[in-house]
N, C-alpha and C positions, 0 to 999 in steps of 0.2 A: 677476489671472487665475491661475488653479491651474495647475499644471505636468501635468496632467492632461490638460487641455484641448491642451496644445505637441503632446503624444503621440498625442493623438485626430488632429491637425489633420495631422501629418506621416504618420501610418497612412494619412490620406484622401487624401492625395497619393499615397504607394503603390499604394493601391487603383484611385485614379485611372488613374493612369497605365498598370496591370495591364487597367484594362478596353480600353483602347483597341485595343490588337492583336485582343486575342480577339473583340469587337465587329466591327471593321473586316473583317477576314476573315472572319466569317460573314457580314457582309450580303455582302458581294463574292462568295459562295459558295464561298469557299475551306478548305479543311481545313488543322487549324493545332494546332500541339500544346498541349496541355491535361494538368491533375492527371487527367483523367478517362480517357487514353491509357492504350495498352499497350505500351510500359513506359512511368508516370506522366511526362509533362513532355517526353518525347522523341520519340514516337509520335504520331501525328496524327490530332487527333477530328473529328468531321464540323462542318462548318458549323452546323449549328444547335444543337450541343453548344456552340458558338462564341461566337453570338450569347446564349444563355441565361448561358453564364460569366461574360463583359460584361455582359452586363443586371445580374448578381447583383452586379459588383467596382461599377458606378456607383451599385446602392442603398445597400452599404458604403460606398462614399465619400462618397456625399450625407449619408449619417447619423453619418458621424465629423467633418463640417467643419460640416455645415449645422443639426446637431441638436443637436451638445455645444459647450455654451457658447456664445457672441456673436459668432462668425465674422465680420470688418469685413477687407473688402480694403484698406480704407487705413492697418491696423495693420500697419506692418513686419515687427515680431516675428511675428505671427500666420503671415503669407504668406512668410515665410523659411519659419519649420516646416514648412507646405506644399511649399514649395516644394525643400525638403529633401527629403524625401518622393520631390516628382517628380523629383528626380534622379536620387537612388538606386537606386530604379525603373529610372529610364532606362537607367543605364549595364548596371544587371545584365541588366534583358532582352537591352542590345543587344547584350551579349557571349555571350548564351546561346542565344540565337534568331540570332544570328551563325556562329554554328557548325553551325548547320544550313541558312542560306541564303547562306553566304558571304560574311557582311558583317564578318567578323573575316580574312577575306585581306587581302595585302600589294594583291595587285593589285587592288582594290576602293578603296585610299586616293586 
């Protein structure tokens, strides 16, 4: 497999993982911060700016893990890269979207 494919595979797990808040709080009708705010990323876009942002990070996902190259869940290697991905994702939204809903205080541990 090309090293190519690691990059696509861990990108789609970023991707992934990006869609889901933005997703989740628009169907919920919640407003939630977005690149499309003012000021970018801090600022809070509407719900249905929301749900379209998700929609768009799962069609990026789906086409970096499920299009490039042979994407097999029971290749290790493959589903680490991924799974790299969704980490790194994870930790940085929840430090960033933590500071604005409180989930980087002491008293929240």
């Amino acid at each position: 497999m090309e090293s190519t494919h690691y990059v696509a595979y861990f990108f789609g797990g970023v991707f992934l993982t990006n869609a889901v808040p933005h997703f989740v709080s628009g169907v919920m009708g919640r407003p939630f911060q977005s690149p499309f705010a003012t000021p970018s990323g801090v600022g809070l876009s509407s719900s249905t700016v929301n749900v379209l942002w998700g929609f768009f990070n799962f069609v990026i996902a789906y086409l970096l893990i499920c299009r490039v190259g042979n994407f097999d869940l029971r290749s290790s290697d493959q589903v680490i890269a991924t799974g790299l991905g969704v980490l790194l994702m994870s930790v940085m939204a929840a430090r960033m979207f933590g500071r604005f809903h409180g989930g980087n205080s002491p008293d929240n541990a």
